[in-house]
C-alpha positions as CSV (number, residue, x, y, z in Angstrom):
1,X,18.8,-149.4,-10.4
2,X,18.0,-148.9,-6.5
3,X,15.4,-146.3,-5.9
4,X,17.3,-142.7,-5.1
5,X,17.2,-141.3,-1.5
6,X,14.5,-138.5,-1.3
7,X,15.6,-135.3,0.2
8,X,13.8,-133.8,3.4
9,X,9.7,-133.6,3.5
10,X,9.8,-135.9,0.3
11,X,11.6,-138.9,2.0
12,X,8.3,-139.9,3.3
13,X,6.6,-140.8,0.3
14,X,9.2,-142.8,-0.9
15,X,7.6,-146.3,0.0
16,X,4.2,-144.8,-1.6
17,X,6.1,-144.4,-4.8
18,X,8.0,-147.7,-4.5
19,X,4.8,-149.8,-4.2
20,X,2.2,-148.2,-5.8
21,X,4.3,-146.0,-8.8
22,X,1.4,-144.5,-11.1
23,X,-1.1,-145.0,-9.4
24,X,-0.3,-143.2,-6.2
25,X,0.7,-140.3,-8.5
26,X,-2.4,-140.2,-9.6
27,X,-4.4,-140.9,-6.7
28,X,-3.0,-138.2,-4.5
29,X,-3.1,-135.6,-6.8
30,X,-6.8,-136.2,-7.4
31,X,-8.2,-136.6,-4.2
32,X,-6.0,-132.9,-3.0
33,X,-7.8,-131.0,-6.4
34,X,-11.0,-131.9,-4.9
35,X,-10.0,-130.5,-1.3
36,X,-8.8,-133.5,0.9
37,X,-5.5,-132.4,2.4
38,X,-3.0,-134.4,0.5
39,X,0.5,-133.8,-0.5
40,X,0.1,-133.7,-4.2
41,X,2.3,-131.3,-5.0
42,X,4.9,-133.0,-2.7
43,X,4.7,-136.2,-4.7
44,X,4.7,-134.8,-7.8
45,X,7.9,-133.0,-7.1
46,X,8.7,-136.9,-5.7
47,X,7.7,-138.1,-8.7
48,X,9.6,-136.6,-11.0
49,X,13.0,-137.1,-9.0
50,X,12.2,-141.0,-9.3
51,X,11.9,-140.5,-13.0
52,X,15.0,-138.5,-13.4
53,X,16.6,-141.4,-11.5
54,X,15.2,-143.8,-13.9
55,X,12.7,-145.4,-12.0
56,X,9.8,-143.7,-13.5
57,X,9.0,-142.3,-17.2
58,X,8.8,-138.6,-16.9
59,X,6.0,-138.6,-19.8
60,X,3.9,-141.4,-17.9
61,X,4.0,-138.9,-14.7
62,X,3.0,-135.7,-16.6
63,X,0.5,-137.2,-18.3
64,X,-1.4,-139.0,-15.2
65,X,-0.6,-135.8,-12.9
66,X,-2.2,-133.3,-15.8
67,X,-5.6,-135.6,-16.2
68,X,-6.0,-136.4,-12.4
69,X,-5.8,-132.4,-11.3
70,X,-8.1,-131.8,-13.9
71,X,-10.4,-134.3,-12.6
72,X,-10.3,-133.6,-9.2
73,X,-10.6,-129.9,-9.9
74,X,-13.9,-130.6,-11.6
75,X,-15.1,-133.1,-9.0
76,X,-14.7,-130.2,-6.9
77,X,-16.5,-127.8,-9.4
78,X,-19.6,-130.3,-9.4
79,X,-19.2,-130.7,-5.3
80,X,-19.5,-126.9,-5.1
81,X,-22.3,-126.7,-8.0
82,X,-24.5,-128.8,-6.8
83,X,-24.1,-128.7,-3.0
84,X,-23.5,-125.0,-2.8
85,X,-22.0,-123.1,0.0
86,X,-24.8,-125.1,2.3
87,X,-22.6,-128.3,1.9
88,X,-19.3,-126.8,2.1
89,X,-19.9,-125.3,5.4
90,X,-21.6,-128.4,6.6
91,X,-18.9,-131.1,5.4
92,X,-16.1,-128.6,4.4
93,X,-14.8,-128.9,7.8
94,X,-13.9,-132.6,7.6
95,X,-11.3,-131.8,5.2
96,X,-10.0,-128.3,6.8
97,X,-11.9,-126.2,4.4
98,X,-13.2,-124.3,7.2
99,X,-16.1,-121.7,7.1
100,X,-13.5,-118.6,7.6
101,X,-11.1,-120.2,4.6
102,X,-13.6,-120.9,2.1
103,X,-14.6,-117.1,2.6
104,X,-11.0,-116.1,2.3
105,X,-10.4,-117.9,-0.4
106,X,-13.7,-117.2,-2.0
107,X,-12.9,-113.6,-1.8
108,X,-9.4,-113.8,-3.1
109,X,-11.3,-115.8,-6.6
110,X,-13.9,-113.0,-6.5
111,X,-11.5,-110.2,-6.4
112,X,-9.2,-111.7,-9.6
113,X,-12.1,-113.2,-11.8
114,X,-11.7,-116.7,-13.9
115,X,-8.3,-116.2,-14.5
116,X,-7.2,-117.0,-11.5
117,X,-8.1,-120.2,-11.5
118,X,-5.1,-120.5,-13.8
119,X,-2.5,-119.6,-10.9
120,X,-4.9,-120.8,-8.0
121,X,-3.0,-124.0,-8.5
122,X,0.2,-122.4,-7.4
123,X,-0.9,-121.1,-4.4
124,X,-1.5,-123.4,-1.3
125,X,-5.2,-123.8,-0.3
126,X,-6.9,-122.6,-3.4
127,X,-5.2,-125.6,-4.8
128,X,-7.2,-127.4,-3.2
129,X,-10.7,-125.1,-3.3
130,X,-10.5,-123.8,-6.4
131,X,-12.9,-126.1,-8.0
132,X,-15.2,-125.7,-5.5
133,X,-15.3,-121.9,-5.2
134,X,-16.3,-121.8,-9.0
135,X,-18.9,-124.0,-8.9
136,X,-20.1,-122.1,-6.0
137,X,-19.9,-118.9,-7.6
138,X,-21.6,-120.2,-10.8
139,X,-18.4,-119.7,-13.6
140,X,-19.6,-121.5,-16.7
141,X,-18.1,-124.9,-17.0
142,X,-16.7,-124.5,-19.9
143,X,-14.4,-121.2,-19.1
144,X,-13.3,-122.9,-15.9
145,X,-12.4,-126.6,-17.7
146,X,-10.0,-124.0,-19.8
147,X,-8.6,-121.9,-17.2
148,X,-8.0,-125.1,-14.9
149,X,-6.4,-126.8,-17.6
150,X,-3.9,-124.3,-18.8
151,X,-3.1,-124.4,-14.7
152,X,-2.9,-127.7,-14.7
153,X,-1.0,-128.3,-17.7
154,X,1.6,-125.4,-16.2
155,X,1.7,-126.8,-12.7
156,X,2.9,-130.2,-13.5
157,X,5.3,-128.8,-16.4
158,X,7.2,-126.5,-13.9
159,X,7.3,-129.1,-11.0
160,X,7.7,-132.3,-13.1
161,X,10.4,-130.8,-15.1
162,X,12.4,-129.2,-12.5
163,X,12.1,-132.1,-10.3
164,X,13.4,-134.5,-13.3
165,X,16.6,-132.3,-14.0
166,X,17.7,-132.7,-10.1
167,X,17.0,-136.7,-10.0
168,X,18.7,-137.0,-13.6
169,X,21.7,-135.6,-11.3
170,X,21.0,-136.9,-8.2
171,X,24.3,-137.9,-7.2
172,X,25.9,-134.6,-8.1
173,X,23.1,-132.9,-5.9
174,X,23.6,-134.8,-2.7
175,X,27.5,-134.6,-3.1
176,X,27.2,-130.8,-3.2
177,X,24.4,-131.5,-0.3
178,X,26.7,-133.6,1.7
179,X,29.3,-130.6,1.1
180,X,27.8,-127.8,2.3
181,X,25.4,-129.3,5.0
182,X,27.5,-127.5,7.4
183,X,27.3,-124.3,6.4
184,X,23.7,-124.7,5.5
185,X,23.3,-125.5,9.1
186,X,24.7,-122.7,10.5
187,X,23.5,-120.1,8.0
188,X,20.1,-121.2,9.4
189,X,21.2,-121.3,13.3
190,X,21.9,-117.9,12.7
191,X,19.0,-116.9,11.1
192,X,16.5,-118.6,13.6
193,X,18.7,-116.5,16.5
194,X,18.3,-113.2,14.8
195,X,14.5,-113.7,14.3
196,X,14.4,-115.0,17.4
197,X,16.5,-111.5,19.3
198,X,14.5,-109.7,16.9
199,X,10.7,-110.8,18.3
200,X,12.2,-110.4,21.8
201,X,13.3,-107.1,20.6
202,X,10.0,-105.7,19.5
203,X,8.1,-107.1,22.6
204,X,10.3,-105.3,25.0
205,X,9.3,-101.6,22.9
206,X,5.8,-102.7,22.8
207,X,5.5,-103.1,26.7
């Protein structure tokens, strides 16, 4: 079976799949839990349309997503442990984990205590510094490698699953694509416009 057409921002990371499968599954998803700016939840949602398709096994790309956030969520946990805010303001840069987000973010985690580490993973850029923040803020290990778990372990459920059911019907979904493009098209034309006559709008009453 030929590997499926990926929609839209996933069609990139088709190649990545075809050669490296698994592995750059679980690759990418590590090295984003730990707070390099990678796509992981883009190629998870890849990931599971290739096994819907038949070109990956759905259990395989659960499994390896579930362990690697886990890991790279505690990689980050021991980064922010150890080095402390000290070496996330001095290297956090390098990855976009600027000075002014890690506060943000920090704040947000203070604000909701350890449970939010659960949902963290839904929500783009504590994703990626959740780890971090509670190891900075000194959670116990142990409460975190629970909370981050159950997140993890709902994270890839949601995506993997949902992302399986449209490549199990991938056909269907691109004819019904294909059909209404059109309209798609011009439902968003017209939408961009009034946004658009809306900001002009609003600067006209300002000045």
């Amino acid at each position: 079976m030929s590997a499926p057409p990926l929609p839209g921002p996933l069609a990139h990371l088709a190649p990545l799949l075809g050669h490296y499968g698994y592995w750059a599954v679980g690759a990418v998803v590590l090295v984003e839990d730990f707070g390099v700016p990678a796509p992981g939840e883009t190629i998870l949602l890849a990931a599971g349309v290739y096994a819907g398709a038949g070109r990956l096994n759905v259990v395989a790309v659960a499994l390896i997503a579930f362990a690697a956030a886990v890991v790279g969520d505690n990689i980050g946990y021991l980064i922010g442990r150890v080095g402390g805010r000290a070496f996330v303001h001095r290297w956090g840069r390098y990855v976009f984990l600027t000075p002014e987000r890690f506060a943000a973010a920090e704040a947000f985690f203070g604000r909701h205590g350890g449970q939010i580490v659960s949902v963290a993973r839904f929500i783009e850029g504590l994703r990626q510094a959740n780890g971090i923040i509670a190891g900075t803020t000194g959670m116990h290990w142990r409460r975190f490698l629970a909370f981050n778990a159950l997140g993890a372990a709902l994270w890839v459920g949601l995506w993997t699953t949902l992302a399986y059911v449209v490549g199990s019907h991938i056909t269907t979904v691109y004819d019904e694509v294909s059909r209404y493009q059109l309209y798609v098209l011009v439902a968003a034309a017209v939408l961009i416009a009034a946004f658009a006559v809306r900001h002009v709008v609003r600067r006209r009453r300002e000045h």
